[in-house]
BAZABA-141455 format. One record per residue: residue number from 1; residue in three letters; chain; y, z, x of N, C-alpha, C, CB in turn. Coordinates in Angstrom, 1 decimal. Each point is the difference from the previous one (the first is absolute). Glycine has a CB too. Example, Ala and Ser with C-alpha at 12.3 -4.5 7.8 and 13.67 -1.06 7.14 Angstrom:
REM BAZABA-141455
   i  aa ch   n_py   n_pz   n_px  ca_py  ca_pz  ca_px   c_py   c_pz   c_px  cb_py  cb_pz  cb_px
   1 ala  A   -5.7    7.8   13.2    1.2    0.0   -0.9    1.2    0.0    0.9   -1.2    1.2   -1.9
   2 ser  A    2.3   -1.9    1.5    1.1    0.0    0.9    1.1    0.8   -0.8   -0.6   -2.2    1.2
END
This chain:
REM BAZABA-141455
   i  aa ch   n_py   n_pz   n_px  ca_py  ca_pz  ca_px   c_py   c_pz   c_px  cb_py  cb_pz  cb_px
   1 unk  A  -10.9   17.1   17.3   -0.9   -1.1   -0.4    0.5   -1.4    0.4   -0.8    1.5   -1.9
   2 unk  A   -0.1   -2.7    2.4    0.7   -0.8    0.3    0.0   -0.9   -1.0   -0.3    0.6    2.1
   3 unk  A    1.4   -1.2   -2.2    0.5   -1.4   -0.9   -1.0   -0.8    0.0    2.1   -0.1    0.6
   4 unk  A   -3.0   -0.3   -1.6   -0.8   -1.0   -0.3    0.6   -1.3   -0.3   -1.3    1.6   -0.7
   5 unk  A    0.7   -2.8    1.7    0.7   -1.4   -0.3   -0.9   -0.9   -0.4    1.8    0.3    1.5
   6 unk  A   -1.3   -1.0   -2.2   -0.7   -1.2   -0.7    1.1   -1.5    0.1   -1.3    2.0   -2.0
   7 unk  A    0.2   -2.7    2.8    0.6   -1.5   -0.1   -0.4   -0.7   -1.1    0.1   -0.1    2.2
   8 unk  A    0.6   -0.2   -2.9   -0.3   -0.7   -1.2    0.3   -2.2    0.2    1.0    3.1   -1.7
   9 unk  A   -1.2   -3.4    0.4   -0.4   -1.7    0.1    0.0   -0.4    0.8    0.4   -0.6   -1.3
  10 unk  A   -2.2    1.1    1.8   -0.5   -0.8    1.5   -0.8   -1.2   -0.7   -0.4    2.3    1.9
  11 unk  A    0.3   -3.2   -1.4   -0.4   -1.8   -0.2   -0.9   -0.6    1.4    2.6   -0.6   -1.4
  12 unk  A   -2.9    1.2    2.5   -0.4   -0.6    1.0   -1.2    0.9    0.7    2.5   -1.1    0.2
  13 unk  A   -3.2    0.8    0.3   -0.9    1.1    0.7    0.4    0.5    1.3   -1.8   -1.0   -1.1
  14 unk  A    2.9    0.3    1.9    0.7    0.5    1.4    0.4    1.1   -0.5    0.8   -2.1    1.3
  15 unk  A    0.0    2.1   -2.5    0.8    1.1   -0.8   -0.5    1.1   -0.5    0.9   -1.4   -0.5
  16 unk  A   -2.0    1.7    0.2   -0.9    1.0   -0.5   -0.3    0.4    1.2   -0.9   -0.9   -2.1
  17 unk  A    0.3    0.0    3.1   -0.2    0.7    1.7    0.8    0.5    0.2   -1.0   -1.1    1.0
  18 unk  A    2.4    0.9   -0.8    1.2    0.3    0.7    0.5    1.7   -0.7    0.8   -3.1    0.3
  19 unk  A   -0.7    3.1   -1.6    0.5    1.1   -0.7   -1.7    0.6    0.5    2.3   -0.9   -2.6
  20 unk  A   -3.2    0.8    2.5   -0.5    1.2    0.3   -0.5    0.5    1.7   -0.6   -0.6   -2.7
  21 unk  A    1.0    0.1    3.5    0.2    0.2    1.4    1.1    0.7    0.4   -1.1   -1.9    0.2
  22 unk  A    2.5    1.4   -1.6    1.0    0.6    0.6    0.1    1.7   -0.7    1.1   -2.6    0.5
  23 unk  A   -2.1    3.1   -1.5   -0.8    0.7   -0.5    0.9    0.5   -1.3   -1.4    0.6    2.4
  24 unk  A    1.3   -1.7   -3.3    0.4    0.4   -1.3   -0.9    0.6   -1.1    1.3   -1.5    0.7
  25 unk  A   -1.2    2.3   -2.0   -0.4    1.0    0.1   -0.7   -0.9   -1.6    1.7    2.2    1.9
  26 unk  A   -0.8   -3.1   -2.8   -0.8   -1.0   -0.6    0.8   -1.2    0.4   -1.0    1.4   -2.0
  27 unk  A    0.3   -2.5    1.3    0.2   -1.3    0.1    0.2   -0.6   -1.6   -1.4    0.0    2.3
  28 unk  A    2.3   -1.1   -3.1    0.3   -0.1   -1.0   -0.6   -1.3   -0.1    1.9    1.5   -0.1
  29 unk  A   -2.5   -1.7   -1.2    0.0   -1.6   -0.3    0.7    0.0   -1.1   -2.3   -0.7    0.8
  30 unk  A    2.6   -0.4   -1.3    0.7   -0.7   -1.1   -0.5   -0.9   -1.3    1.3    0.2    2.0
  31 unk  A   -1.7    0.5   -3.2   -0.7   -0.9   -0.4    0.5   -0.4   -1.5   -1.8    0.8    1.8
  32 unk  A    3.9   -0.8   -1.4    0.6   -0.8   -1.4    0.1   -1.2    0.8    1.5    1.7   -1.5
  33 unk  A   -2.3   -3.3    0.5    0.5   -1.0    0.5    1.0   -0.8   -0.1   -1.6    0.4    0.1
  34 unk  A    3.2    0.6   -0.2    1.2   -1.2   -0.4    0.3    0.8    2.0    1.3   -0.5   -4.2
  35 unk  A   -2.1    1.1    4.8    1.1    0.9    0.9   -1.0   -1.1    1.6    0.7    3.8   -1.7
  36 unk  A    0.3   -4.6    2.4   -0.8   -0.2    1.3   -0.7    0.7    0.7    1.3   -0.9    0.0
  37 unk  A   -1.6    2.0    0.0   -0.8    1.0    1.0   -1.2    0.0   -0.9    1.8    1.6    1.4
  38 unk  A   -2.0   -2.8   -2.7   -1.1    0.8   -1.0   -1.1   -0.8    0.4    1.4    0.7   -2.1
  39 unk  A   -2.4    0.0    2.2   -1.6   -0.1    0.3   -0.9   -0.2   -1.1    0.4    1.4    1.8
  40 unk  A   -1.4   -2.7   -1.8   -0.9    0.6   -0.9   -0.8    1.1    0.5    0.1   -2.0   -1.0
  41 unk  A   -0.9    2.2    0.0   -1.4    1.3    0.4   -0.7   -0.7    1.3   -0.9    0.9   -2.8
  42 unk  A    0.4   -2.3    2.6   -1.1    0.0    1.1    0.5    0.0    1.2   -1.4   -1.0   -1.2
  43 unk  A    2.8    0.1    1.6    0.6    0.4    1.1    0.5    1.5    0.4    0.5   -2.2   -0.5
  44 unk  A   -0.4    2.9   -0.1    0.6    1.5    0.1   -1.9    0.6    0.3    3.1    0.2   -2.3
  45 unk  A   -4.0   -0.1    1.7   -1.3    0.3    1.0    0.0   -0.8    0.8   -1.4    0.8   -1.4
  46 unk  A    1.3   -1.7    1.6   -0.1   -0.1    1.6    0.7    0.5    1.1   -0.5   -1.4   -0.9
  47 unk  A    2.0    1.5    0.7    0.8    1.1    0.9   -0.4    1.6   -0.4    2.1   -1.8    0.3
  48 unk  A   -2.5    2.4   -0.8   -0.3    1.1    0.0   -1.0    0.4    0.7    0.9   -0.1   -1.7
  49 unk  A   -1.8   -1.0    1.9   -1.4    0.0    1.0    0.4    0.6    1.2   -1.2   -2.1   -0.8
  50 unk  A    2.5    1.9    0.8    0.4    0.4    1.4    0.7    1.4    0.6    0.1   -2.3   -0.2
  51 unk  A    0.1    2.5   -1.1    0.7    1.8   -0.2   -1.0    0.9    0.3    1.5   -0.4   -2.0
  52 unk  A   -1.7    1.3    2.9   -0.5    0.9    0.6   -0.2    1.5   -0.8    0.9   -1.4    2.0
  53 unk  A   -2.1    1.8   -2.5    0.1    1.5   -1.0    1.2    0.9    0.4   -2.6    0.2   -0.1
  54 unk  A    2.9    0.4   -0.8    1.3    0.9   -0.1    1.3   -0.3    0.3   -1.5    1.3    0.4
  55 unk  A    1.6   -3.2   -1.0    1.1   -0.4   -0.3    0.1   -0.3   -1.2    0.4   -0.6    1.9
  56 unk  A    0.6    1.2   -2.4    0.4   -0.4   -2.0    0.3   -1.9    0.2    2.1    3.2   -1.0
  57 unk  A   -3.2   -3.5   -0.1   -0.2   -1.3   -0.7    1.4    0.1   -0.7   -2.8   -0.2   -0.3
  58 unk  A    3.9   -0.4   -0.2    0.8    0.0   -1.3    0.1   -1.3   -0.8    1.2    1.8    1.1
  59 unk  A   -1.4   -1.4   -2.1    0.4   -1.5   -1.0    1.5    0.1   -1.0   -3.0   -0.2   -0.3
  60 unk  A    3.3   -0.9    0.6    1.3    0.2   -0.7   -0.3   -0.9   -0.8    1.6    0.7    1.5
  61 unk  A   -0.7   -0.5   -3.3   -0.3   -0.6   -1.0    1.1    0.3   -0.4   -2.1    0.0   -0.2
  62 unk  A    2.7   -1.1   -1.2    1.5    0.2   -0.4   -0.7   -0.6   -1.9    2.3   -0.9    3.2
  63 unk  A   -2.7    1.9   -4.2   -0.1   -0.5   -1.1   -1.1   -1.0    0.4    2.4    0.6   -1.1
  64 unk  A   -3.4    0.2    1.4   -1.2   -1.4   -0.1   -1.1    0.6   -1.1    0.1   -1.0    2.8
  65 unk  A   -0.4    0.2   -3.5   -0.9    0.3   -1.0   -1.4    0.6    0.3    1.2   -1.9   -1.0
  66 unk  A   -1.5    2.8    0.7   -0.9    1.2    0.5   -1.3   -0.7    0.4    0.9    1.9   -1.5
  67 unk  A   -1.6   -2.9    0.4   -0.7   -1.0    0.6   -0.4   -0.5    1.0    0.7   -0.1   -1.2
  68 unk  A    0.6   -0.4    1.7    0.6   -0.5    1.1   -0.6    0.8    1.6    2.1   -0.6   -2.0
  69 unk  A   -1.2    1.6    1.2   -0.4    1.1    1.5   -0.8    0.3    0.1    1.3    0.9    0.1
  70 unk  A   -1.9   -0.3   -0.9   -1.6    0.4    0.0   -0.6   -0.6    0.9   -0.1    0.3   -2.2
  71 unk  A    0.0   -2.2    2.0   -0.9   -0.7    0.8    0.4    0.0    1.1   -0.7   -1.2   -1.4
  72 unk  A    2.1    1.4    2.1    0.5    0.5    0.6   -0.6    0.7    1.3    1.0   -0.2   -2.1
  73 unk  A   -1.4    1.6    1.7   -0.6    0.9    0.0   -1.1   -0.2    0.5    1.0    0.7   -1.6
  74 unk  A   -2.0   -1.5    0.7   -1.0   -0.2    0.2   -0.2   -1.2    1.4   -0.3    0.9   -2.6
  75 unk  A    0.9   -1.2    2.3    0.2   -1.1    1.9    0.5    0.4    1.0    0.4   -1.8   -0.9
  76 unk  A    0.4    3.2    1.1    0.5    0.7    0.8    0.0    0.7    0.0    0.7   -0.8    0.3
  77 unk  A   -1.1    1.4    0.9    0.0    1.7    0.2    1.0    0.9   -0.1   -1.4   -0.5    1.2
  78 unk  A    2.4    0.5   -2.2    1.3    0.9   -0.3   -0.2    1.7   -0.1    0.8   -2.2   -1.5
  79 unk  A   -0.3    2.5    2.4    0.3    1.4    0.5    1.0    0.9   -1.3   -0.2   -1.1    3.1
  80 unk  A    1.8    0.0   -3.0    1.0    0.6   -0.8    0.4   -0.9   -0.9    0.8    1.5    1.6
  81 unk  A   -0.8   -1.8   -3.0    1.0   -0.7   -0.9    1.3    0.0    0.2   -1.3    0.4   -1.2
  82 unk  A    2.6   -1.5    1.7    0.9    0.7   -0.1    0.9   -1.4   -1.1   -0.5    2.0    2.7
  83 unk  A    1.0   -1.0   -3.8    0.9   -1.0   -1.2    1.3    0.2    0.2   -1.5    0.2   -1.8
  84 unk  A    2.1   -1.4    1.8    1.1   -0.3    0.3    1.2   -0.4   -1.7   -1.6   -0.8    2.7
  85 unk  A    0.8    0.6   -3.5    0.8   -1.1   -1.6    0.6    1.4   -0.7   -2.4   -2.6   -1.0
  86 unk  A    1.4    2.3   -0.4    0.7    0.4   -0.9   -1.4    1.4   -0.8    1.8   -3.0   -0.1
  87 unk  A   -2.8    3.2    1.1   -0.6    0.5   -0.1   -0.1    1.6   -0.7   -0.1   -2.0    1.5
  88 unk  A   -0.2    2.7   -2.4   -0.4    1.1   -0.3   -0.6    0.7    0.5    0.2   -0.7   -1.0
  89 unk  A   -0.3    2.3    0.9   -0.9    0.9    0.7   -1.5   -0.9   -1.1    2.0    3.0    0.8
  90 unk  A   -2.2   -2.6   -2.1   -1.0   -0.5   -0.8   -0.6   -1.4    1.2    1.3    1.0   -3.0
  91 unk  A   -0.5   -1.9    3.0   -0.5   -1.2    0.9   -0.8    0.3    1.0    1.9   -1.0   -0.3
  92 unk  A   -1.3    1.5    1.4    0.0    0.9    1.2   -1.3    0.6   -0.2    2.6    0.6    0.2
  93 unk  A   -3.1    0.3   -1.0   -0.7    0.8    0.0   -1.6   -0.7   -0.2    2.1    1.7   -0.7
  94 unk  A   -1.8   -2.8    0.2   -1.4   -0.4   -1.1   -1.0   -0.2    1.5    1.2   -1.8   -2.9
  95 unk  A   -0.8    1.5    4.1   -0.8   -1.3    1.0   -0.7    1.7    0.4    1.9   -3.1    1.2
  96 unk  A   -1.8    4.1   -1.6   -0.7    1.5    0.9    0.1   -0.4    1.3   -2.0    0.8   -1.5
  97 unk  A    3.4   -1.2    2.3   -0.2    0.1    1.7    1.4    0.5    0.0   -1.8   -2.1    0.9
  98 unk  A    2.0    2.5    0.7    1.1    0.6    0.1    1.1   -1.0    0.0   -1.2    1.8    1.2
  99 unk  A    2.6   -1.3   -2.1    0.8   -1.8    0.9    1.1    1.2    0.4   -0.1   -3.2   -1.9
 100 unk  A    1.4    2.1    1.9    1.1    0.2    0.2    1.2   -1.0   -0.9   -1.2    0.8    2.3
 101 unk  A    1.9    0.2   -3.0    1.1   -0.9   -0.8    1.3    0.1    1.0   -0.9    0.6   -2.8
 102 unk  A    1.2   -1.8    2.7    1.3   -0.1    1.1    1.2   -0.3   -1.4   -1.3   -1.4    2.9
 103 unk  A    2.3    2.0   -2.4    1.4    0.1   -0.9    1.0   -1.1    0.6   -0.3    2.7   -0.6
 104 unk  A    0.7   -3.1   -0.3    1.6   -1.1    0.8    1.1    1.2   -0.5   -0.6   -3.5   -0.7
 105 unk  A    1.2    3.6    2.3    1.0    0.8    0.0    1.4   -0.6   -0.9   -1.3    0.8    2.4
 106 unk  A    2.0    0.1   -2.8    1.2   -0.9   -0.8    0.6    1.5   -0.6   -1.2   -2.9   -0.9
 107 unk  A    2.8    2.9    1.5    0.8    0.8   -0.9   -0.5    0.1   -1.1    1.6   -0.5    0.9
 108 unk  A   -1.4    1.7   -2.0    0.0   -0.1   -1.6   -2.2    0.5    0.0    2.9   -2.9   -0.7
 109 unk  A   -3.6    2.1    1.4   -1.6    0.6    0.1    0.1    1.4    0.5   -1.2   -2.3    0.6
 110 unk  A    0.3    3.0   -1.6   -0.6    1.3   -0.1   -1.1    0.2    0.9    0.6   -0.1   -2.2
 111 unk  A   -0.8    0.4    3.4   -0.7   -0.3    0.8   -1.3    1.3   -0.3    2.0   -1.4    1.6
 112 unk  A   -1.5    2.6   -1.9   -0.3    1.1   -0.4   -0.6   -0.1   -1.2    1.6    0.8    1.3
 113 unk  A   -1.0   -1.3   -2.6   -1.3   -0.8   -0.6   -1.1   -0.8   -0.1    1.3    0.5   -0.4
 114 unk  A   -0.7   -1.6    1.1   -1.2   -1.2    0.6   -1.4    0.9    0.7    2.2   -2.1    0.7
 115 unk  A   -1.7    2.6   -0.1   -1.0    0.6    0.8   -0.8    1.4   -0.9    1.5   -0.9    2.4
 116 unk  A   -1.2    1.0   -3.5   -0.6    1.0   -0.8   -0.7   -0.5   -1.2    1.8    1.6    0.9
 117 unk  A   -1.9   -3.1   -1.0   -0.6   -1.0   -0.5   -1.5   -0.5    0.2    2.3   -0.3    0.1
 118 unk  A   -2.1    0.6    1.9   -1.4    0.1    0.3   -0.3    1.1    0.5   -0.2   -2.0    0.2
 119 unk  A   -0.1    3.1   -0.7   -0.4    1.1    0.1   -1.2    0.2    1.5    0.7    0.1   -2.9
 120 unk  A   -1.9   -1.1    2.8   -1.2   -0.6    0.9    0.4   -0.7    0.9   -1.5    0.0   -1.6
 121 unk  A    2.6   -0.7    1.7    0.3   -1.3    1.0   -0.6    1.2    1.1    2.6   -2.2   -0.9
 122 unk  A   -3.1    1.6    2.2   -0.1    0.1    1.4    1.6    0.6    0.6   -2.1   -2.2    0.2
 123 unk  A    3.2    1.3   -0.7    0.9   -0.5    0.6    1.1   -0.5   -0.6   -1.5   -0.2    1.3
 124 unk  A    2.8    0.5   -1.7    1.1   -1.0   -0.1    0.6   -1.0    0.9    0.2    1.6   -1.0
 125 unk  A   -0.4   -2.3    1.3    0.5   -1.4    0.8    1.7   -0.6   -0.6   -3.2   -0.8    0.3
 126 unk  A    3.9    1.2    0.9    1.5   -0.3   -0.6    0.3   -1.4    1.1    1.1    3.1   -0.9
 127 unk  A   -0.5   -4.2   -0.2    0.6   -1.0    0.6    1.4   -0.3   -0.2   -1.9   -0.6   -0.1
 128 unk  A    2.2   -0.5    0.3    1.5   -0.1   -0.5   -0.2   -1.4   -1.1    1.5    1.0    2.5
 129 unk  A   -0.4   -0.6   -3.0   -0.5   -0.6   -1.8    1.3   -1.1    0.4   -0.9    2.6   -2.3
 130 unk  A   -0.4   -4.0    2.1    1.0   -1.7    0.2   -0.5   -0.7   -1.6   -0.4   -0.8    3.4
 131 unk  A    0.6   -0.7   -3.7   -0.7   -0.1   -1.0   -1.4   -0.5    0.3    1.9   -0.3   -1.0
 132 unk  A   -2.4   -0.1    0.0   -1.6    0.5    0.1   -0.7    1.0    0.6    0.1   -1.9   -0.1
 133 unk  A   -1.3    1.8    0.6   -0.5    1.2    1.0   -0.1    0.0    1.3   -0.9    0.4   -1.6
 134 unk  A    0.8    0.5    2.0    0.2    0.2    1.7    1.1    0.4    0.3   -1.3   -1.5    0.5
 135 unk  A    1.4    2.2    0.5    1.8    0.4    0.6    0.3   -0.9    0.8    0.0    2.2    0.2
 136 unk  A   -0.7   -4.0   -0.1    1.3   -0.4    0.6   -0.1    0.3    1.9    1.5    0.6   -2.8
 137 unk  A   -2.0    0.1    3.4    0.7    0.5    1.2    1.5    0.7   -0.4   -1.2   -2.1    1.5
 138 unk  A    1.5    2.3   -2.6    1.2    0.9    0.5    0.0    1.4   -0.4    1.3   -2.0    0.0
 139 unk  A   -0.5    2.8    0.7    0.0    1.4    0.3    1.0    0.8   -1.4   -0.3   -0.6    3.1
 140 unk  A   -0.1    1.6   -3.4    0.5    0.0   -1.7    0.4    1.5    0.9   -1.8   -1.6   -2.9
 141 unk  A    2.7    2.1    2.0    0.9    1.4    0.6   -0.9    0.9   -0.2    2.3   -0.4   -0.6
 142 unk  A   -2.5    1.3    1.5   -0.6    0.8    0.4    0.3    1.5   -1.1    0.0   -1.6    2.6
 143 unk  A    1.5    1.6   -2.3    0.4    1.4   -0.7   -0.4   -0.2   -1.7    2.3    0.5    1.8
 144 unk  A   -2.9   -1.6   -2.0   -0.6    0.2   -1.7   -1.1    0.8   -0.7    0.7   -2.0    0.3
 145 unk  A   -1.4    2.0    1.3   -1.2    1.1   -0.2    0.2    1.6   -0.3   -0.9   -1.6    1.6
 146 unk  A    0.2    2.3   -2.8    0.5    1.0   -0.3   -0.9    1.1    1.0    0.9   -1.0   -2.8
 147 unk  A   -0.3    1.9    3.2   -0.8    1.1    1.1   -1.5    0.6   -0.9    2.9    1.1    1.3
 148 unk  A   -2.1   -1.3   -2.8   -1.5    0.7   -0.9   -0.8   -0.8   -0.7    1.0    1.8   -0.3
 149 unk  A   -0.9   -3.1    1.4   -1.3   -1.3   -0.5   -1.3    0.5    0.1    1.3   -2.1    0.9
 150 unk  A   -2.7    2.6   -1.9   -0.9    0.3    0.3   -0.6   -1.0    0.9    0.1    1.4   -1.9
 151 unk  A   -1.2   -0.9    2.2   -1.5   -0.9    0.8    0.5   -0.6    1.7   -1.0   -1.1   -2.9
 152 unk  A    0.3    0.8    2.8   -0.1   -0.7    1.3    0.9   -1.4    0.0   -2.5    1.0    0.4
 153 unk  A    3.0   -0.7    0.7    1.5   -1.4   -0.1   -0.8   -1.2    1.2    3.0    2.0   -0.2
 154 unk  A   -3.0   -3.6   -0.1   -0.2   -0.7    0.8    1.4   -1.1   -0.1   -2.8    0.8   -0.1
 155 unk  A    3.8   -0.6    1.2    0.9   -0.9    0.3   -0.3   -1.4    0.5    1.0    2.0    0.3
 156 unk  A   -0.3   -2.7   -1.1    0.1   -1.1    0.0    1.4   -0.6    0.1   -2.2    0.3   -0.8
 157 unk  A    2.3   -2.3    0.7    1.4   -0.8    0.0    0.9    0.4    1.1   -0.1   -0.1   -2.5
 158 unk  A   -0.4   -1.0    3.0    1.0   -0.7    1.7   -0.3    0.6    1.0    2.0   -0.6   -0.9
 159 unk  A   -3.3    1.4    1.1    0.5    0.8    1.2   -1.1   -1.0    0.8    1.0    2.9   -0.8
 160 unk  A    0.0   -2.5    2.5   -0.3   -0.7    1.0   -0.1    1.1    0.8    1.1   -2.2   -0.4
 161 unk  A   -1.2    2.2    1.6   -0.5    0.6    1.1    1.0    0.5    0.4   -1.6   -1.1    0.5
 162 unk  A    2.8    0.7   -0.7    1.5    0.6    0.1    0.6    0.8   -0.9    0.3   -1.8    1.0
 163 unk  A   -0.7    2.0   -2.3    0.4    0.9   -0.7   -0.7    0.9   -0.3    1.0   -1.3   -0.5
 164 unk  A   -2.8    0.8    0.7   -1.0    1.0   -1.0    0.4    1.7    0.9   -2.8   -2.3   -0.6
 165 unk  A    3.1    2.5    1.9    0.3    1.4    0.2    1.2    0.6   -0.5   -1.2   -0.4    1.9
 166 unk  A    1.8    0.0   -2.4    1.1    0.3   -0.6   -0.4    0.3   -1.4    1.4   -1.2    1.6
 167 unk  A   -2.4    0.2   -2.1   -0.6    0.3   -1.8   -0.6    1.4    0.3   -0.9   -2.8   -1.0
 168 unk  A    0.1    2.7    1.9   -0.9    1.2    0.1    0.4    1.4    0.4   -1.3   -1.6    0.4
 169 unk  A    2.6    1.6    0.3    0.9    1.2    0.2    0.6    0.5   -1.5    0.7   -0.9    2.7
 170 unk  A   -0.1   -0.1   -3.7    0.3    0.3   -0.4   -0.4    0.3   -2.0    1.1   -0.8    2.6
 171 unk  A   -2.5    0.0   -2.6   -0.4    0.3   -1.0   -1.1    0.5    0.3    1.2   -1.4   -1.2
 172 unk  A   -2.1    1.5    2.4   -1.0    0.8   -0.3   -1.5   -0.3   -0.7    2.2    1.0    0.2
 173 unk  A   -2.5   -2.8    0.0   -0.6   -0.3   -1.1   -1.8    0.2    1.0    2.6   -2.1   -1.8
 174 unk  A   -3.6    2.4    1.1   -1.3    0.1    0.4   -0.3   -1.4    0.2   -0.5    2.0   -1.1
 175 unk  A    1.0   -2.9    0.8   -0.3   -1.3    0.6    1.0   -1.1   -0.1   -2.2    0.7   -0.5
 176 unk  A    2.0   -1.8    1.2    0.9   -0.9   -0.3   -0.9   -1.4    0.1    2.2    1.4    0.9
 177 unk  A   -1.3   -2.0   -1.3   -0.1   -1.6   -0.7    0.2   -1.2    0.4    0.5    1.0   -1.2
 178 unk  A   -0.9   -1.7    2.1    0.7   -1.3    0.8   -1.0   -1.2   -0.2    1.3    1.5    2.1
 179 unk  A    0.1   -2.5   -2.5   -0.8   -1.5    0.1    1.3   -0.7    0.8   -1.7   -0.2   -2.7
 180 unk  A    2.6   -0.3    2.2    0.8   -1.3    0.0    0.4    0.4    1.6    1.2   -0.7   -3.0
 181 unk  A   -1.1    2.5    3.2    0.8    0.2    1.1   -1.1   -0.2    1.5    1.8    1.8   -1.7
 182 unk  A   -2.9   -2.2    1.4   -0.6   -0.2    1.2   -0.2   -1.6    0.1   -1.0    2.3    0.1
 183 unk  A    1.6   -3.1   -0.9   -0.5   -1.7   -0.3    0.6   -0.5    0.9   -0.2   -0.3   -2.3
 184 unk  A   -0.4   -1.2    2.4    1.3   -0.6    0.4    0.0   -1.5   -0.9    0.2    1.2    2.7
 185 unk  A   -0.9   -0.8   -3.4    0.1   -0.8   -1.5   -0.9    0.7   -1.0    0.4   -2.2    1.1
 186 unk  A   -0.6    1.5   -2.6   -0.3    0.8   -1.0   -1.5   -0.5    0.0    2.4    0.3   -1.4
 187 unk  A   -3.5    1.5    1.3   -1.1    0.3    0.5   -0.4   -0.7    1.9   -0.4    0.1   -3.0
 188 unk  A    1.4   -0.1    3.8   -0.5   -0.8    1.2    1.0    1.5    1.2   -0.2   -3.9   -1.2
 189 unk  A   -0.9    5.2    1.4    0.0    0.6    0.5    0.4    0.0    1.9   -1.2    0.1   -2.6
 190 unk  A    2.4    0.7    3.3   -0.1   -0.1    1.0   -0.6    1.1    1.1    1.7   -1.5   -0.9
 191 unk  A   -2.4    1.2    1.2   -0.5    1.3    0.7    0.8    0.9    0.8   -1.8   -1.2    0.0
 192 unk  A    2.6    0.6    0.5    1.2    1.0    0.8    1.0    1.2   -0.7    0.1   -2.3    1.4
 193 unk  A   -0.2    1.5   -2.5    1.1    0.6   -1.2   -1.2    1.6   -0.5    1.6   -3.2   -1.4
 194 unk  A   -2.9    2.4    1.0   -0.6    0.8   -0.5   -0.3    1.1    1.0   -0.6   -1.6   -1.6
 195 unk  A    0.1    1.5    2.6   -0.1    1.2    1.1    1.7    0.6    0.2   -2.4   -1.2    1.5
 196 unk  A    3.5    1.2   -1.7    1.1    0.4    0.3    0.0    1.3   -1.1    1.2   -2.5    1.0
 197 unk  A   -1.2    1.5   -2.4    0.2    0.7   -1.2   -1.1    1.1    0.1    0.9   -2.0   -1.3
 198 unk  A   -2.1    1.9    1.4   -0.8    1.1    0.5    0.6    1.3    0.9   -1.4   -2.0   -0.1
 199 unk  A    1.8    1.8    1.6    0.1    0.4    1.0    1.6    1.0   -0.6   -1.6   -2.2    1.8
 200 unk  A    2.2    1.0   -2.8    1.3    1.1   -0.3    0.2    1.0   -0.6    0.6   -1.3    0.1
 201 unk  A   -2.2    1.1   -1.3   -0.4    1.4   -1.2   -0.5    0.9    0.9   -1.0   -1.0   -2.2
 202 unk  A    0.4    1.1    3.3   -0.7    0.9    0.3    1.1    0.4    1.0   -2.6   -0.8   -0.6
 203 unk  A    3.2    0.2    1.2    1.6    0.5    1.1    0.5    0.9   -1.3    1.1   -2.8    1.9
 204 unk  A   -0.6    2.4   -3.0    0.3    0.7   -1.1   -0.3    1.5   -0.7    0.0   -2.2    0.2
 205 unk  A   -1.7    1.7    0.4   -0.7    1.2   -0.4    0.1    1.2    1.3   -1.7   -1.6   -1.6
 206 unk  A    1.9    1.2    2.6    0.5    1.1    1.0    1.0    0.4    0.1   -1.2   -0.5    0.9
 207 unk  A    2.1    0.1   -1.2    1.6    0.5   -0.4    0.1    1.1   -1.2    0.9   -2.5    0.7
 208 unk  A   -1.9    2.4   -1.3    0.3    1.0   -1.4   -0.4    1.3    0.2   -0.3   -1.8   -1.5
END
């Protein structure tokens, strides 16, 4: 099966063109506003206008009041929820759409529990655990992952075009995760990076 990739906090419409020409599999918006890549709703429909059927919409959210999201929701066409905070399966569950709970990786975390918390997630999404949220761009140890992590694994934190075949040789994840590693500033996408990072999952995916 091949590695599913998702470029996440896209901000530009060249960028949304670019990731999907260079044929990514979803596209991420961002919609905590303490994080630079964060979008409101009406700007985030308008770049979606441009996303072509049978590419995953994703919304990212970090503890936003359900409210919130909802309207959210209702102004964008969101394919996958994906929570990043302090969120609950109970949380998680109330919006009835598929998400994804991403975990901050960290010695001492139960990964094997976390993930048996959301029983329904789509997906576990592993980052590397900085303060606040997000991984930062950086790359969290690999060997933390337990071999009997249920569900579907989506790798994430620091990977570039230079390491993701090496993530994917060695953890095996059904998808992966990229923002900071295709930038060349925060939300300000490069297209060269992003077609590389592409071209390297799928080089990846023929090696296996």
């Amino acid at each position: 099966m091949s590695t599913r990739i998702k470029i996440c906090g896209l901000t530009r419409e060249e960028d949304v063109d670019a990731a999907v020409a260079a044929g990514a599999d979803a596209i991420g918006f961002v919609f905590y506003p303490p994080s630079p890549r964060y979008l409101s709703p009406r700007r985030a429909a308008e770049l979606v206008r441009r996303v072509p059927p049978f590419i995953d919409v994703v919304g990212l959210f970090v503890n936003e009041a359900p409210e919130a999201l909802l309207a959210v929701c209702e102004a964008v066409p969101i394919n996958l929820l994906q929570f990043h905070g302090d969120e609950d399966g109970a949380y998680c569950r109330q919006f009835a759409r598929p998400y994804l709970r991403a975990a901050r990786v960290r010695p001492g975390l139960d990964l094997v529990e976390f993930a048996r918390a959301f029983p329904d997630a789509r997906g576990l999404l592993l980052d590397a655990f900085v303060e606040g949220y997000g991984g930062g761009g950086h790359v969290f140890d690999w060997s933390l992952i337990p071999p009997e992590l249920p569900g579907f694994l989506v790798l994430s934190g620091g990977l570039t075009a230079a390491n993701v075949g090496e993530a994917i040789e060695r953890v095996r994840p059904v998808a992966v995760d990229v923002s900071s590693g295709v930038e060349t500033g925060k939300g300000i996408k490069d297209h060269s990076k992003i077609a590389a990072f592409v071209a390297a999952v799928r080089n990846a995916d023929e090696s296996l």
